[in-house]
N, C-alpha and C positions, 0 to 999 in steps of 0.2 A: 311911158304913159304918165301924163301928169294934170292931175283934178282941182280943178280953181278953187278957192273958197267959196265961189259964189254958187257951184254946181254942187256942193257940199254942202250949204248951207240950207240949197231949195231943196232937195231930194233927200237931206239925212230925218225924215217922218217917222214914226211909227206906220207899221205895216205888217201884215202878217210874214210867219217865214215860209207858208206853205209847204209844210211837212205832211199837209193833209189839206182835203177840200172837201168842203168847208173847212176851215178852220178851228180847231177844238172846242174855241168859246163859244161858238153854237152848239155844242150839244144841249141836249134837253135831256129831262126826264126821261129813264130808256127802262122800263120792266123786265124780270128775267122772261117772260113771255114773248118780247120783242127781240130779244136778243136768241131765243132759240130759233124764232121764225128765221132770223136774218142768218144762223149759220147753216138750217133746213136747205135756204134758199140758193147759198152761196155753193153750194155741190152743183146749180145747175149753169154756173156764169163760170167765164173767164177770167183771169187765167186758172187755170185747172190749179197747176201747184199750189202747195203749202209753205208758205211761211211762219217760222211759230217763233215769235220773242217770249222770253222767259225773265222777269223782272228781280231781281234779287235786292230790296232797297237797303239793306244791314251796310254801313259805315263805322270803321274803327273810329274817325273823328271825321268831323263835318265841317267841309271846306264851307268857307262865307260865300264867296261868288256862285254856288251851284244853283241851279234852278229845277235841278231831280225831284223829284219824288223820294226821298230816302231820310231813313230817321237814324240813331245810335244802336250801336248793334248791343250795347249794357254787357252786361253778363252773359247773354247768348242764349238764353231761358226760351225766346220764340224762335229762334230757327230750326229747330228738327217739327214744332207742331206747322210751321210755317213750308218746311220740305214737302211734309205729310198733304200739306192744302194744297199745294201744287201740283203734285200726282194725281191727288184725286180730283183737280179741276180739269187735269188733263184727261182723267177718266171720263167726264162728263161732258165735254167738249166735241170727244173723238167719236161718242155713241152716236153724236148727228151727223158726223162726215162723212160721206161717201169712201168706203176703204179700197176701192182704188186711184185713187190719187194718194199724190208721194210729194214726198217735202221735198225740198230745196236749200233750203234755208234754215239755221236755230240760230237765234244772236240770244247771247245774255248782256242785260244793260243795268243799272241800278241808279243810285248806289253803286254800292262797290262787289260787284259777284265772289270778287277774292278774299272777300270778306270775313266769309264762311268758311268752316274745314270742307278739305276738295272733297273729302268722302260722300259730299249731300249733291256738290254737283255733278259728279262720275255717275250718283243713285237718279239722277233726273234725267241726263242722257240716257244712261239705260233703260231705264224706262222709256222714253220717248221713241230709242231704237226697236224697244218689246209692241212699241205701241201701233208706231206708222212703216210704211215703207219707203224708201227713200230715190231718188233719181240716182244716176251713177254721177260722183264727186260731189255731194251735196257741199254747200259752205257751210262747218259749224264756227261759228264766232264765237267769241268771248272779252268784255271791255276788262282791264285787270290795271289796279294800281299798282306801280313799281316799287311802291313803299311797304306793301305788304305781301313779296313774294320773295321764293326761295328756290334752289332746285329741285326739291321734293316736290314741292308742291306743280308746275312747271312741268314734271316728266308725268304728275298724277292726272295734269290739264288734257296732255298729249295722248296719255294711256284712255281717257272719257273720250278721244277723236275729235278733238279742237283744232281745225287745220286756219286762223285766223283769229290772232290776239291785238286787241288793237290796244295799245297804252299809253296811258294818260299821264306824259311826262310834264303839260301845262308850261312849263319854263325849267330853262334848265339853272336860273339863277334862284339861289334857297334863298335869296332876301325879298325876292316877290312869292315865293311857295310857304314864307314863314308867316308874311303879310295875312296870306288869303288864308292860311291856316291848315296848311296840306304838307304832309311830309312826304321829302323826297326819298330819292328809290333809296331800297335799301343795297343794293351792288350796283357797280359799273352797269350802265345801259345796255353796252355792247355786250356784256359776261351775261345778261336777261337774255340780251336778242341768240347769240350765238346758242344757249340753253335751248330757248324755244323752234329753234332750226337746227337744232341737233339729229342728226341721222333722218333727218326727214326733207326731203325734195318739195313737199305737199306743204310742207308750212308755211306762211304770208303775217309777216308783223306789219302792223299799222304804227305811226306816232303822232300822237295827240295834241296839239298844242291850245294854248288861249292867248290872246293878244286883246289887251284893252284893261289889264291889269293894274294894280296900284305898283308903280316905281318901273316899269316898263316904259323904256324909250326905243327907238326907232333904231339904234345903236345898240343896245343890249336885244331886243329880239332879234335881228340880227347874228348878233354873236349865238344865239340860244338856235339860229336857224342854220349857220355853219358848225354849228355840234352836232346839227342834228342830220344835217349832208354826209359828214363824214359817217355816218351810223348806216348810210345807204337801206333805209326801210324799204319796205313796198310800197307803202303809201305812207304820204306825210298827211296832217288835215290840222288847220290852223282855224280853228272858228272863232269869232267874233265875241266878243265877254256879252250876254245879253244882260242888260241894268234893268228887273224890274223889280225894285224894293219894295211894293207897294204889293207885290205878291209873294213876294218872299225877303223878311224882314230880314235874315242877317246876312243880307248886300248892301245895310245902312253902314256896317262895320266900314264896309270899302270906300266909302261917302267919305267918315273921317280918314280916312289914309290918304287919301287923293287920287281920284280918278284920272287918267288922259283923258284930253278933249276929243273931239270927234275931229280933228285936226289930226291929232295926231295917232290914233289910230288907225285913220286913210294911212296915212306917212308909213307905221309899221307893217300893214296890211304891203302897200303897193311895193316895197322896200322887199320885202319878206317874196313878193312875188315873181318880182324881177329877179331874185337872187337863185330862188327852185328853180325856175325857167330856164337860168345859162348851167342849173346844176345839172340839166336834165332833167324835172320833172314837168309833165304839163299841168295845168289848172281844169280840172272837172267841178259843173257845177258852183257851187256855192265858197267850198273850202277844201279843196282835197285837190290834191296834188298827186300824179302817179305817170309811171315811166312810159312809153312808146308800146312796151310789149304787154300793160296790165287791157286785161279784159273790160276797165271801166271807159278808157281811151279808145280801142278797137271799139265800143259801142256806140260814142260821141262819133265816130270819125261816121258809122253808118247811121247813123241818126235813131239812134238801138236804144238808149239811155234810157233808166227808170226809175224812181222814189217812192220808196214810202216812210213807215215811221222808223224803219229799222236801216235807211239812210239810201244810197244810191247802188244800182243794182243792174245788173243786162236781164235780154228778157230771159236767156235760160235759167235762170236763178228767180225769175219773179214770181211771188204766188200771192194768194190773198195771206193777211197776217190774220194769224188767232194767237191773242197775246193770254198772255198767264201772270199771275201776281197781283201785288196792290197795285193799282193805279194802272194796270196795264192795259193800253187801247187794240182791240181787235180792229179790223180793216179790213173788212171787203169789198167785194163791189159794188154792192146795195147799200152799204151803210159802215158803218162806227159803233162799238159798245163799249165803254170805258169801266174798268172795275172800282171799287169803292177803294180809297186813298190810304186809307188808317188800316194798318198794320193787323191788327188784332182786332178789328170789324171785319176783314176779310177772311183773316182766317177763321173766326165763329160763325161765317155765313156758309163758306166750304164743308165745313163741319158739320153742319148741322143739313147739307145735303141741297143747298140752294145755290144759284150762281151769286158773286157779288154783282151783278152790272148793275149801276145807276146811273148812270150818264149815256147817252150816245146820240143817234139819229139814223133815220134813214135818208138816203141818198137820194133825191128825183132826178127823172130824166134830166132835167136841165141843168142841173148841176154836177150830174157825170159827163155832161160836155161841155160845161164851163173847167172841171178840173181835168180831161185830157190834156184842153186848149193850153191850160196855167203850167202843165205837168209835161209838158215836152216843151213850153217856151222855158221852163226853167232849168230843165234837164237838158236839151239839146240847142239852147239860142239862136231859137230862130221861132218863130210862127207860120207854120205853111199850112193855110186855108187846103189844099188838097191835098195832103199825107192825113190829116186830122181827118175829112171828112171822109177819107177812104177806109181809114180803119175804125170810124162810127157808122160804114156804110151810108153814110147821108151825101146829099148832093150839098155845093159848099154853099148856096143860094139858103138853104133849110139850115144846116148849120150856123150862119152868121146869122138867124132870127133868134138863136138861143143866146146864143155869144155876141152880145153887143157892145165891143169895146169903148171906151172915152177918147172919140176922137180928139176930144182938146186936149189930154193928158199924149194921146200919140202922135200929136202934131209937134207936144213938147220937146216930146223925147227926140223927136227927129232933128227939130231945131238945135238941140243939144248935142246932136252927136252921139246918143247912145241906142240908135237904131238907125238903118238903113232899111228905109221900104224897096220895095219890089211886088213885080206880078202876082205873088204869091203871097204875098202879107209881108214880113219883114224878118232881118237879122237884126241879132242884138252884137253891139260892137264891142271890142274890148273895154271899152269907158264905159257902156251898158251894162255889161257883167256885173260891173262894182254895186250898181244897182236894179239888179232883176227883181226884188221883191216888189221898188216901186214901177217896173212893169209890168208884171202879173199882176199888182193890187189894178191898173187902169185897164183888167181883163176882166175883173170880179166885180159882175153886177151887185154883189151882195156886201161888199166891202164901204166900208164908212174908217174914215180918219178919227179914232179913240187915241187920248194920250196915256191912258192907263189900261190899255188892251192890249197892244205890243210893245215890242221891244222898236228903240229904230232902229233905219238901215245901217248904219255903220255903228 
């Protein structure tokens, strides 16, 4: 597969990533009164399951390129009143849930969750375990930098019931990890990985990459993408560096260092794709890579595939998300509630016995079938007017009055080569892939071209 400049040049836009629908930058003002409505309400919707993120934003040191939510973790002085918030938001959260429905799912994301001594996260897991009940194998996740772990800490991960570490190795070369300002692991990868799959069948490592770094060429990821073949993970996930300085100033740092062009990011991207492919791994979605036998492939193959904030998912594992922490976005069916950002706004608002949410929305009918539409064309490539309208119960005549795509934007795409219509609406082709966000954006009646509202596509 090989991308012209010219196809590169009209499609690399800003655009949303559709992690969510609407897109975050629509929230509004959201009252703790609106957000208890909306978790009342969300006992009576689909999918029954629980999803729960748990946000940990504490960083020993602050990579330049991130676009997290996370601040310096100092001295350590707000993490145990910071644990304490946590629990007790879980406390308040759970009072509105219907207790029989069972999780699915815990991810921890930040920041850096490994941030903290394991003792605070083993104490939130169990708690959580005291709290809900669970499906039989639930997923518990956990994202962990490799620069700040040990084997203590690793069997203390395993003894909390983390069956899914995903790590954030970003490059395996330390003169782009020096650049961005992230220290590398502190042991052999492989001596991490074999640690976290130690005596356990049930364990699943993920490895994290970024491509679009300062001194990153097409040649050296690459090299950083055959180290990381030989590591044989479960899944591999290569994401896209997103450049928004304008929202987060210290990715001005990476300006002066020198960016790859949108040249050659395609380059390290398709290079990088072609290479997992012949390794054996296929491409799901966006950026993740995984073997023949992972459950995320078996999902793609039946057209099963799912998203939300907490990343791609089958439906056995899907539930609504109720997030916990600063900045963390709940996700149900009805709506979005986003907690307040600042570290120690959040925890005086827990405290003092109130929710943090200031931000969210509620969802209208037309925009829960604008975001199915956007939500399986993104997750399974393809758009089929009757899978979509079957599982909205609507006829597809009723459906396509909600969902009114840009025919000129889809006539484009066809012209180009990165969809194939049919009876049924269309596939998105392997050159489509590269750019799904700018086919879902030409699915989102609500979507407008800002250049300082996303990131772009490549």
């Amino acid at each position: 597969m090989q991308i012209s400049n010219e196809l590169l040049n009209k499609y690399n836009v800003p655009v949303p990533r559709y992690t969510s629908y609407p897109p975050a930058n629509h929230f509004e003002d959201f009252s703790k009164a609106d957000y208890i409505d909306m978790l009342i309400e969300s006992n009576k919707l689909s999918p029954e399951l629980i999803s729960i993120y748990i946000h940990i934003p504490f960083c020993n040191k602050m990579c330049f390129y991130c676009g997290c939510n996370a601040c310096h973790i100092g001295d350590g002085h707000l993490v145990k009143p910071y644990i304490d918030a946590l629990k007790k938001e879980i406390s308040m959260v759970s009072a509105h849930l219907d207790k029989n429905r069972k999780v699915a799912q815990i991810h921890y994301g930040g920041g850096t969750p490994n941030a903290i001594p394991s003792e605070f996260i083993h104490e939130i897991n169990a708690y959580l375990f005291e709290t809900f009940d669970f499906i039989e194998k639930p997923e518990i996740a956990i994202e962990t930098h490799p620069g700040y772990i040990n084997e203590q800490y690793i069997e203390d991960l395993k003894n909390a019931k983390f069956n899914r570490f995903s790590m954030g190795i970003q490059d395996f070369d330390n003169n782009v990890l020096k650049t961005v300002n992230r220290e590398p692991a502190r042991m052999p990868v492989k001596e991490i990985m074999d640690l976290m799959k130690h005596n356990s069948s049930e364990v699943a490592v993920n490895l994290d990459f970024i491509y679009g770094l300062p001194h990153q060429t097409t040649e050296s990821f690459l090299e950083t993408m055959d180290k990381a073949l030989e590591l044989q993970p479960d899944r591999l996930v290569t994401f896209s560096y997103a450049h928004v300085p304008w929202i987060k100033k210290a990715q001005k740092i990476l300006e002066k260092a020198g960016l790859p062009s949108a040249n050659a990011k395609m380059d390290m991207f398709l290079a990088a794709y072609h290479f997992l492919a012949q390794g054996g791994y296929n491409p799901i979605g966006l950026d993740h890579f995984v073997r023949d036998t992972d459950e995320l492939y078996i999902a793609v193959q039946n057209k099963q595939l799912h998203r939300n904030f907490q990343g791609y998912a089958t439906r056995r594992t899907t539930g609504q998300v109720y997030a916990f922490g600063a900045s963390a976005i709940s996700q149900t069916e009805n709506g979005y509630a986003q907690n307040e950002k600042d570290t120690k706004a959040y925890i005086d608002l827990i405290e003092s016995g109130e929710f943090s949410t200031n931000k969210g929305m509620a969802v209208s009918q037309d925009q829960i079938k604008v975001r199915e539409v956007i939500t399986h064309v993104m997750c399974n490539k393809e758009l089929n007017w009757n899978t979509i309208a079957q599982k909205l119960d609507l006829q597809i005549d009723e459906l396509k009055q909600h969902v009114i795509p840009d025919e000129q934007a889809i006539k484009l795409f066809e012209n180009d080569g990165l969809i194939s219509m049919d009876h049924n609406g269309f596939k998105v082709t392997d050159t489509g892939s590269l750019f799904i966000r700018n086919i879902a954006a030409a699915l989102d009646p609500e979507f407008k071209s800002q250049q300082n509202k996303y990131s772009k596509s490549v």
